[in-house]
C-alpha positions in Angstrom: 0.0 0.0 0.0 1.4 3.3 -0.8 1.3 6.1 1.1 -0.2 9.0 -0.2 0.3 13.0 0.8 -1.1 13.4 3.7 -2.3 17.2 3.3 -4.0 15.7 -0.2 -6.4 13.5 2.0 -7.3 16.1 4.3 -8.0 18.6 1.4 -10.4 16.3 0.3 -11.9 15.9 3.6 -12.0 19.9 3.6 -14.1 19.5 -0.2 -16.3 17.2 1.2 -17.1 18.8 4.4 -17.6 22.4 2.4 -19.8 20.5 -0.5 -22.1 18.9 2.3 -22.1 22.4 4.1 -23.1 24.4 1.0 -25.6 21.4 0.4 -27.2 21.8 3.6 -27.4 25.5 3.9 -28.0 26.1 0.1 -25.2 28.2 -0.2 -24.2 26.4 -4.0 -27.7 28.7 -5.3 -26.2 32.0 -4.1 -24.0 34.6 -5.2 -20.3 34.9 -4.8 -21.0 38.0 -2.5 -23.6 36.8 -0.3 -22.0 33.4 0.4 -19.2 35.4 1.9 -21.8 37.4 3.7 -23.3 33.9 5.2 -20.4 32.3 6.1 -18.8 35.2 7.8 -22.2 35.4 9.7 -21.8 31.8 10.5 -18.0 32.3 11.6 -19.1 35.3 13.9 -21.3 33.0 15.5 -19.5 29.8 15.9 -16.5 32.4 17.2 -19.0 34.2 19.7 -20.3 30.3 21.2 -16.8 28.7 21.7 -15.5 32.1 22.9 -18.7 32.4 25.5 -18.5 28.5 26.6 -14.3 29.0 27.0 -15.1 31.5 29.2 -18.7 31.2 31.2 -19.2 27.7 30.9 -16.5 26.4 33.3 -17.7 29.1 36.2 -21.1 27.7 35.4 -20.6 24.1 35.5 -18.9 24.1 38.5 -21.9 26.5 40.3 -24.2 24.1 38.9 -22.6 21.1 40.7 -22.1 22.4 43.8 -25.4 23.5 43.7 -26.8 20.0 43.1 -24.5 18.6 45.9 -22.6 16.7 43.3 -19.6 18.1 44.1 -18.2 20.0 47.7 -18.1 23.9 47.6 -15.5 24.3 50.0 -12.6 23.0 48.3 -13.4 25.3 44.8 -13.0 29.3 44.9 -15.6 30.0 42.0 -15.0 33.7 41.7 -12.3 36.1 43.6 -15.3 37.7 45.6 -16.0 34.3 47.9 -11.6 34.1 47.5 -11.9 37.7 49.2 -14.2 36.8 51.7 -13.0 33.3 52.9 -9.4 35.6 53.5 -11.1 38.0 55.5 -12.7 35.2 57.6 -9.5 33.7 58.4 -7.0 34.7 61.6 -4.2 36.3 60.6 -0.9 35.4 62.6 2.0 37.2 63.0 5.2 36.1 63.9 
């Protein structure tokens, strides 16, 4: 068995995703101009969701949990405000 390029065989992965993408969303009937217009939409989007779950949906999860008692609160500091206030709770000693 031979063994091909391997940036050839994911090129054509890359046509065949894009050809069932432009099947799916009709993009092969539209215009040069507005498929750019669609798929930058679609970009903004997909940006904006991974961005907003990279960022929220860790804090959230982990509220979540502890909420539902399926993990304990005390060992995780979900935001510096409770970090701030467990500090001020605690004695300070000086030596």
């Amino acid at each position: 068995m031979a063994i091909g390029n391997p940036f050839s065989s994911i090129a054509a992965k890359w046509r065949k995703f894009y050809l069932n993408y432009s099947m799916v969303t009709a993009l092969y009937m539209m215009e040069p101009a507005e498929r750019v217009v669609i798929n930058t939409i679609v970009i903004i989007m997909l940006t904006t969701m991974l961005y907003s779950s990279w960022v929220y949906l860790p804090h959230y999860t982990l509220k979540t949990l502890a909420f539902m008692g399926i993990i304990s609160p005390e060992g995780i500091i979900l935001d510096d405000e409770e970090e701030l206030a467990v500090a001020a709770e605690e004695p300070h000693v000086e030596l």
